[in-house]
C-alpha positions as CSV (number, residue, x, y, z in Angstrom):
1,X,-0.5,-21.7,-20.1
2,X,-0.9,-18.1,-20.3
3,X,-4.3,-16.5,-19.5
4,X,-5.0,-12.9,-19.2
5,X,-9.0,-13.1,-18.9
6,X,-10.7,-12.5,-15.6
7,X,-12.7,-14.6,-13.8
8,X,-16.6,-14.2,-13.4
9,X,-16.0,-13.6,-9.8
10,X,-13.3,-11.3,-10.5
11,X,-15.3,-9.5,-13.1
12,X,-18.3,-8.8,-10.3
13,X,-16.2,-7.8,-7.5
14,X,-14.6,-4.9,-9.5
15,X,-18.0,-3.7,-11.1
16,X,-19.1,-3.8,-7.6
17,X,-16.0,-1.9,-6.1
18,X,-15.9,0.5,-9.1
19,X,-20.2,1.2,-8.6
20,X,-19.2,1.9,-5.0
21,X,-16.3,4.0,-5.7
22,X,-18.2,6.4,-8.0
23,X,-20.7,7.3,-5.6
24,X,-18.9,7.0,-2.2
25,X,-15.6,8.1,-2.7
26,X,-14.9,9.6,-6.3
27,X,-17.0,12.4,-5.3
28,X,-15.4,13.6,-2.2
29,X,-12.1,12.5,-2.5
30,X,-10.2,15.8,-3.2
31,X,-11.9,17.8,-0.7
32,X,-12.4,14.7,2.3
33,X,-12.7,16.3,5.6
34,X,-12.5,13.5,8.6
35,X,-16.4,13.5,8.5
36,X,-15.7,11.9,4.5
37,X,-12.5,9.9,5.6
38,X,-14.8,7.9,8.1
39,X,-17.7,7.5,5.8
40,X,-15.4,6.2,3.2
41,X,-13.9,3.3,5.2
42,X,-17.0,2.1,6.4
43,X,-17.4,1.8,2.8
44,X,-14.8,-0.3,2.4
45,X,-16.1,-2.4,5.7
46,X,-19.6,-2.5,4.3
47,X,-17.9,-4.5,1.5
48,X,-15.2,-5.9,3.8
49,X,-12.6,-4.6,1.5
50,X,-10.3,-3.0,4.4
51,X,-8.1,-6.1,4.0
52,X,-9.3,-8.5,1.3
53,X,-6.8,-10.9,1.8
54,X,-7.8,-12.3,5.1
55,X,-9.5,-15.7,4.9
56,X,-13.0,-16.5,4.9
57,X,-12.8,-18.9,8.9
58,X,-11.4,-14.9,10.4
59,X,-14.2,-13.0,9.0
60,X,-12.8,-12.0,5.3
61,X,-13.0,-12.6,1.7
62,X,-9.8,-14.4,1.4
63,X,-8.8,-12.8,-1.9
64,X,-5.7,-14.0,-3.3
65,X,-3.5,-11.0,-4.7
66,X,-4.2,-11.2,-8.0
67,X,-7.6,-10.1,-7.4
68,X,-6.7,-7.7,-4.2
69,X,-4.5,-5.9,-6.7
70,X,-7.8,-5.7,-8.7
71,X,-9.5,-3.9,-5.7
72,X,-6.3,-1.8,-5.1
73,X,-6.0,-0.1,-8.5
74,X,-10.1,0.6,-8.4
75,X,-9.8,2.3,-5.4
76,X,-6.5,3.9,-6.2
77,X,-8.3,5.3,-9.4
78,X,-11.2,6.7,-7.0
79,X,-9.0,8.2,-3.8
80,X,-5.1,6.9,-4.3
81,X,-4.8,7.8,-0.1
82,X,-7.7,5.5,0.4
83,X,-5.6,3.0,-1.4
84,X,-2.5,3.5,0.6
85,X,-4.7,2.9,3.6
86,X,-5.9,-0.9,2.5
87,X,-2.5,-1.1,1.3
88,X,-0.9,-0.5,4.8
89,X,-3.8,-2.7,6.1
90,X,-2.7,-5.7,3.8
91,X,1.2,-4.7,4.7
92,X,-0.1,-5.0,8.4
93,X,-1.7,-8.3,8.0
94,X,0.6,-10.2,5.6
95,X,3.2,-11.8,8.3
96,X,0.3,-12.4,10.7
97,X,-1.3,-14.6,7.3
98,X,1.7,-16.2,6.5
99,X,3.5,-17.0,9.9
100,X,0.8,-16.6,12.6
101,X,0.1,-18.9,15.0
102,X,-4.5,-19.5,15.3
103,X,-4.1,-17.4,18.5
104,X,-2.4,-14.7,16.8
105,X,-4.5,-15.0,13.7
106,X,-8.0,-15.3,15.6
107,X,-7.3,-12.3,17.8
108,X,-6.0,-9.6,15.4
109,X,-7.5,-10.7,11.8
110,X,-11.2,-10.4,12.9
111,X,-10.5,-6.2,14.0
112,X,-9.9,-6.0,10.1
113,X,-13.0,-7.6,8.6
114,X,-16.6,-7.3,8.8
115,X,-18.9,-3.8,9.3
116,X,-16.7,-2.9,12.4
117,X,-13.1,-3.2,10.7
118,X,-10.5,-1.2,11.3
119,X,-7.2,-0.1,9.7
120,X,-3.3,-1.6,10.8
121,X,-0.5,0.0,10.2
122,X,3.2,-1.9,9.5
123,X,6.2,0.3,11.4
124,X,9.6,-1.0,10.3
125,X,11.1,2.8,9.4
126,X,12.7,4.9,11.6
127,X,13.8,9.0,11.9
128,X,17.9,8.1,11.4
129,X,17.3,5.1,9.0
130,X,15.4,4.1,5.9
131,X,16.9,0.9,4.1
132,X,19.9,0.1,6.3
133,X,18.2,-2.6,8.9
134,X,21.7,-2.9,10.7
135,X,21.1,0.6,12.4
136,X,18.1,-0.2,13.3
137,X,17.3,1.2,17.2
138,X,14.1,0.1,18.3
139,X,14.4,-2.8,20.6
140,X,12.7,-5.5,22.2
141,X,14.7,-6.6,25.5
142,X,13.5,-10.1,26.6
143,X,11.8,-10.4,29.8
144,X,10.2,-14.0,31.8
145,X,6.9,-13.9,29.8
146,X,7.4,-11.3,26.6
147,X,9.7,-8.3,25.4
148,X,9.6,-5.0,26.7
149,X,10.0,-2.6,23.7
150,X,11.2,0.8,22.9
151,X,12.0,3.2,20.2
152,X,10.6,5.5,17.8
153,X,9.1,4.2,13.8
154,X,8.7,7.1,11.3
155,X,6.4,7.6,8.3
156,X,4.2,5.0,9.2
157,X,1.0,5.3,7.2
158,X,-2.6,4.6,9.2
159,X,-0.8,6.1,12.2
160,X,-3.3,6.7,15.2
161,X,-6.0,4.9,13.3
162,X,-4.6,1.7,13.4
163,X,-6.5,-1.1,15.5
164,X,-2.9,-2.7,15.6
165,X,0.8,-1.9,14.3
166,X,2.8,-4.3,13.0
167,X,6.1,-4.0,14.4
168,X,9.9,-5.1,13.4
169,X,12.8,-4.4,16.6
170,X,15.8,-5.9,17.4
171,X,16.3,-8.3,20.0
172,X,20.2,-8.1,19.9
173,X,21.8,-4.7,19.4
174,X,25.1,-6.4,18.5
175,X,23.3,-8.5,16.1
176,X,20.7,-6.3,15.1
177,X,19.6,-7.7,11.4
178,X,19.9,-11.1,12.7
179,X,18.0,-10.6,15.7
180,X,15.1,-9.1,14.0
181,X,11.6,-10.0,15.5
182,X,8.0,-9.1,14.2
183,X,5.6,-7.6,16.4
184,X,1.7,-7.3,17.0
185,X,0.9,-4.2,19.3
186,X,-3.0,-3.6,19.8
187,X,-3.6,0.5,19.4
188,X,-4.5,1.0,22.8
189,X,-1.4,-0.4,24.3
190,X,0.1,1.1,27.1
191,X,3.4,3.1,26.0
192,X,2.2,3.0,22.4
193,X,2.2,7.0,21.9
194,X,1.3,8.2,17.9
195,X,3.5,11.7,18.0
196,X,2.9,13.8,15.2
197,X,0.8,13.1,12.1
198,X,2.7,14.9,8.9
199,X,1.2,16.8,6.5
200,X,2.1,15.2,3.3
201,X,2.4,16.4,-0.3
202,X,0.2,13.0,-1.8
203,X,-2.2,10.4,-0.6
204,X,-3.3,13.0,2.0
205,X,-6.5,10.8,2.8
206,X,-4.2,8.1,4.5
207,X,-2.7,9.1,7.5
208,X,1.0,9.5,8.0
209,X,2.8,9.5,11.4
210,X,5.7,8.7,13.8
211,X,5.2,6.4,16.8
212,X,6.7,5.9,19.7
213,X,7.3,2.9,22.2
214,X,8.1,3.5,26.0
215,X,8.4,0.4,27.5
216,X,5.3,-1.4,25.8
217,X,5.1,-4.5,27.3
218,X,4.7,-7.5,25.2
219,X,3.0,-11.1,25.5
220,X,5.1,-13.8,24.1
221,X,1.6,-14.9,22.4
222,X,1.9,-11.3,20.3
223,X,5.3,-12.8,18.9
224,X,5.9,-13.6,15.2
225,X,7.8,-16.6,15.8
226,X,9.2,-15.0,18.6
227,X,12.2,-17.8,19.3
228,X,13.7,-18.9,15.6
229,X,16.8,-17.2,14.8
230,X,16.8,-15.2,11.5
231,X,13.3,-15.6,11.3
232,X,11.9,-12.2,11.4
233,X,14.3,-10.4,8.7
234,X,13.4,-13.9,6.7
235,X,9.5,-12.8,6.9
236,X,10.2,-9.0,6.5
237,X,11.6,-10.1,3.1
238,X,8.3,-11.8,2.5
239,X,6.2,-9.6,3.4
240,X,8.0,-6.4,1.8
241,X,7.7,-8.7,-1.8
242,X,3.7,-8.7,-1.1
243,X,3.7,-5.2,-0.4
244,X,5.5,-4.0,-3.4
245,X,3.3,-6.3,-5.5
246,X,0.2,-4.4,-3.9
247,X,2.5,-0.4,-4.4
248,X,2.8,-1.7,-7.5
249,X,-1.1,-1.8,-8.1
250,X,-2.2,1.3,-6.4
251,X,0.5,3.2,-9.4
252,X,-1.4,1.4,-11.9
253,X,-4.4,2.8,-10.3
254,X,-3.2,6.7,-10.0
255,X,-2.0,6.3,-13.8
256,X,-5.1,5.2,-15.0
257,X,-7.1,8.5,-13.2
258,X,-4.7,10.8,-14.9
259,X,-5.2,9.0,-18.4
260,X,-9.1,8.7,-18.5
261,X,-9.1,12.8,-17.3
262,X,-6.6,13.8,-19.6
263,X,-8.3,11.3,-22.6
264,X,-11.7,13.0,-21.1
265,X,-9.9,17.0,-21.6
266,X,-8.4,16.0,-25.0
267,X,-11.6,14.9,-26.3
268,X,-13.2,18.0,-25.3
269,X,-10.6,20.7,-25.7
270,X,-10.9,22.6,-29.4
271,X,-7.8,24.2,-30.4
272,X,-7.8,24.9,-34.2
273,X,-11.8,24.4,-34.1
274,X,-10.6,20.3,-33.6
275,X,-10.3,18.9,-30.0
276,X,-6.4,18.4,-29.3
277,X,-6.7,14.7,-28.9
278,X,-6.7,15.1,-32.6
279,X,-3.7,16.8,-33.0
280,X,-0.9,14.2,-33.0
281,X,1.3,15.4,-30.9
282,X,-1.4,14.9,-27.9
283,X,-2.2,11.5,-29.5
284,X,1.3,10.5,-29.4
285,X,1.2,10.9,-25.8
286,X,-2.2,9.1,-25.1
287,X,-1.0,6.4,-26.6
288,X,2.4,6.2,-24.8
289,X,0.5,6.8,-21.5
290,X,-2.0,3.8,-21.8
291,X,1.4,1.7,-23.4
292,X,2.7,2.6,-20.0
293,X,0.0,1.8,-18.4
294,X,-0.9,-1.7,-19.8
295,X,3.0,-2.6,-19.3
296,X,2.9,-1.5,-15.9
297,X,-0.4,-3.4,-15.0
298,X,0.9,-6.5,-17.0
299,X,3.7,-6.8,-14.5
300,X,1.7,-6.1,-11.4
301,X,-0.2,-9.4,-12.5
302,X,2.7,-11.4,-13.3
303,X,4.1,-10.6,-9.3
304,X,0.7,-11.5,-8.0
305,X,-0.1,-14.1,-10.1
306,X,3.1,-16.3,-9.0
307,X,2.3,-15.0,-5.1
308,X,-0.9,-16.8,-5.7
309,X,1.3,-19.9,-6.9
310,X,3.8,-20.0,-4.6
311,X,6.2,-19.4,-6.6
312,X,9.7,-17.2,-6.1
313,X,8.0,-13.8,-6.5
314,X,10.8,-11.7,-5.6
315,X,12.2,-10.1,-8.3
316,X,8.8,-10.2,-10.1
317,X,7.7,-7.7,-7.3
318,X,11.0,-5.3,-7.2
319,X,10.5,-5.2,-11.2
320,X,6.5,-4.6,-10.6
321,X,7.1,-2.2,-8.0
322,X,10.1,-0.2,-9.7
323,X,8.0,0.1,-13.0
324,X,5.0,0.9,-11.9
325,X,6.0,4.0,-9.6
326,X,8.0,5.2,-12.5
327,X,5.6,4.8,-14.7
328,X,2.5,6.5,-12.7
329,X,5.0,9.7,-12.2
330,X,5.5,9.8,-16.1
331,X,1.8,9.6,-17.0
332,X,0.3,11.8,-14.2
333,X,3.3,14.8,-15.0
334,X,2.3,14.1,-19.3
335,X,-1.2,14.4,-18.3
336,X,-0.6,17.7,-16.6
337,X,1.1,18.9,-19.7
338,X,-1.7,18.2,-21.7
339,X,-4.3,20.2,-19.5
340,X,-1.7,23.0,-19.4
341,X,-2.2,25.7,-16.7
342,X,-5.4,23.6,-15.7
343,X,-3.2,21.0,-14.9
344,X,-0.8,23.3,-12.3
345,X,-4.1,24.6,-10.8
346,X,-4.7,23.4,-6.4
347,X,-7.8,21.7,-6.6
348,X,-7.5,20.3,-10.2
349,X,-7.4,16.4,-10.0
350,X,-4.1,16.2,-12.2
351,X,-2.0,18.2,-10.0
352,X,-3.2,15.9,-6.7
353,X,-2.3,12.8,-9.1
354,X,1.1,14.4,-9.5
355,X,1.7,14.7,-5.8
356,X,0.1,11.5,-5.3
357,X,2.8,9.5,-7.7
358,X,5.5,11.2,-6.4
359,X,5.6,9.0,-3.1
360,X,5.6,5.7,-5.0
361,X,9.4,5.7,-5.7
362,X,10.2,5.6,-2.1
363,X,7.6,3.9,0.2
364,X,7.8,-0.3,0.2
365,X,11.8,0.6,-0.4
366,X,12.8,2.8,-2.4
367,X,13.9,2.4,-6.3
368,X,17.1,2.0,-5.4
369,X,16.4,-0.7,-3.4
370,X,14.4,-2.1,-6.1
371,X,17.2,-2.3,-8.8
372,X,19.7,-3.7,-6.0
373,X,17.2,-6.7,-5.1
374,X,16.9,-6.9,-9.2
375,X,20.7,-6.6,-9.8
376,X,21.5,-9.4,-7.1
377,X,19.6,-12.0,-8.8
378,X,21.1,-11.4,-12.4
């Protein structure tokens, strides 16, 4: 049976996220300093929102990701870079959630819950390769007691904040995607070096890095089922599918800013002694930017809904994930079109929603990679 209806609990924890947003983040969000960054996460870690999904015996709410994906598009809505910050958080966390040993889980899930939580960051690309895990370079050589790893991961979002990183390396350079491992490297590890933070176009609030490993040693205890064969590129694929499920809701989230402030400029614009939302043309395009909108939404509950089941969520999150980022970059550009030169102003919201889309097309894979995970299961 189909059921689109929210539950009661559901209902509350967005109105609570969405009060919160409006007077903690919404009204500093375009001009955050690091002064508003920090007050806005411990927000979030007043409400233990900095990673929703971790379970109630390690300190968190244990969402499932129907309702994260709720919290995600709120705050998206409010400060999309704030988004991409629990996002990367949840990315962090997911393999630790699904594969962890207790050790693992109660030394690394409590730093994201509670007053005191922290960020994580996930660090699987790097500055000669995006999508091709056979050239991967960073490596993990296998000592008595642990790995000792090296290499350099680029673009990784929550870089320098993060209490942990998340890490995916080689073990065998001649076998490199079958020798893939997961990682859990504290932030104060010795080696662990955050080079450069990049000033980005979008989601400027989240911070956006490359890191560096020189000779990081590591505990076989801080090993994602450190000794299975094929296990790590087996849980990246798992753990990318969450992700893009959670992209997927942070582009529903952007979209629906841009439509409620254009809806908001229509409504109060005269042209003609009429406000333009009556003119049809403008209409026309509310009405396909909330279709959009509502499609795109629709099948970010679908992917998270059969997460929540257990059931084969792959394609349901490449589809979510490719529609969604398509579909935020279509309604935030329409939007600017309606405000006109207002809309190409710096500083107006419409034009940050613009540069904020833009990213979704390539991070959790690109779109590309999104129609060849689609294609390969038709």
């Amino acid at each position: 049976m189909m059921d689109f209806s929210l539950t009661k609990e559901q209902q509350e924890l967005i109105s609570s996220v969405k009060n919160m947003a409006s007077k903690e983040i919404t009204p500093f969000a375009l001009q955050a300093g690091e002064t508003e960054k920090k007050k806005m996460l411990k927000s979030l870690a007043r409400m233990n929102l900095l990673c929703p999904t971790v379970p109630k015996e390690f300190g968190g709410l244990g969402l499932g990701l129907v309702s994260s994906a709720l919290v995600v598009e709120e705050l998206a809505a409010a400060s999309p870079g704030l988004a991409a910050i629990v996002a990367a958080t949840l990315h962090a966390a997911e393999p630790i959630i699904l594969a962890g040993n207790d050790q693992q889980k109660n030394e690394f899930l409590p730093l994201l819950t509670g007053r005191e939580a922290g960020a994580a960051a996930f660090a699987l690309t790097e500055p000669e390769g995006g999508s091709d895990l056979n050239i991967i370079s960073t490596y993990a050589t296998a000592e008595q007691t642990g790995y000792l790893l090296n290499g350099c991961k680029d673009y990784v979002i929550n870089a320098g904040i993060a209490r942990f990183i998340t890490v995916v390396a080689a073990t065998d350079m001649l076998n490199k995607k079958a020798s893939l491992r997961i990682f859990l490297i504290p932030g104060h590890a010795a080696g662990l070096k955050t080079e450069e933070i990049y000033q980005t176009s979008g989601i400027n609030l989240a911070p956006v890095g490359r890191v560096k490993f020189v000779d990081v040693g590591i505990r076989d205890q801080y090993v994602i089922k450190s000794r299975e064969a094929g296990s790590g590129y087996l849980l990246l694929t798992q753990t990318f599918d969450v992700g893009r499920a959670l992209v997927s809701a942070l582009a529903v989230g952007i979209a629906r800013a841009a439509l409620e402030h254009a809806l908001h400029f229509a409504e109060n614009r005269l042209q003609s002694g009429i406000p333009i939302k009556k003119h049809q043309a403008v209409a026309f395009t509310l009405a396909d930017m909330a279709t959009k909108i509502e499609m795109a939404r629709l099948m970010t509950w679908k992917a998270c809904w059969l997460i929540d089941q257990g059931e084969d969520y792959s394609v349901a999150s490449a589809m979510a994930k490719l529609v969604s980022s398509t579909v935020a970059q279509q309604v935030t550009c329409a939007a600017a079109d309606i405000l006109g030169a207002r809309g190409y102003l710096q500083g107006n919201l419409i034009e940050q929603l613009v540069r904020d889309a833009r990213v979704l097309s390539t991070i959790e894979g690109t779109n590309h990679i999104q129609r060849l995970v689609i294609s390969s299961q038709l």
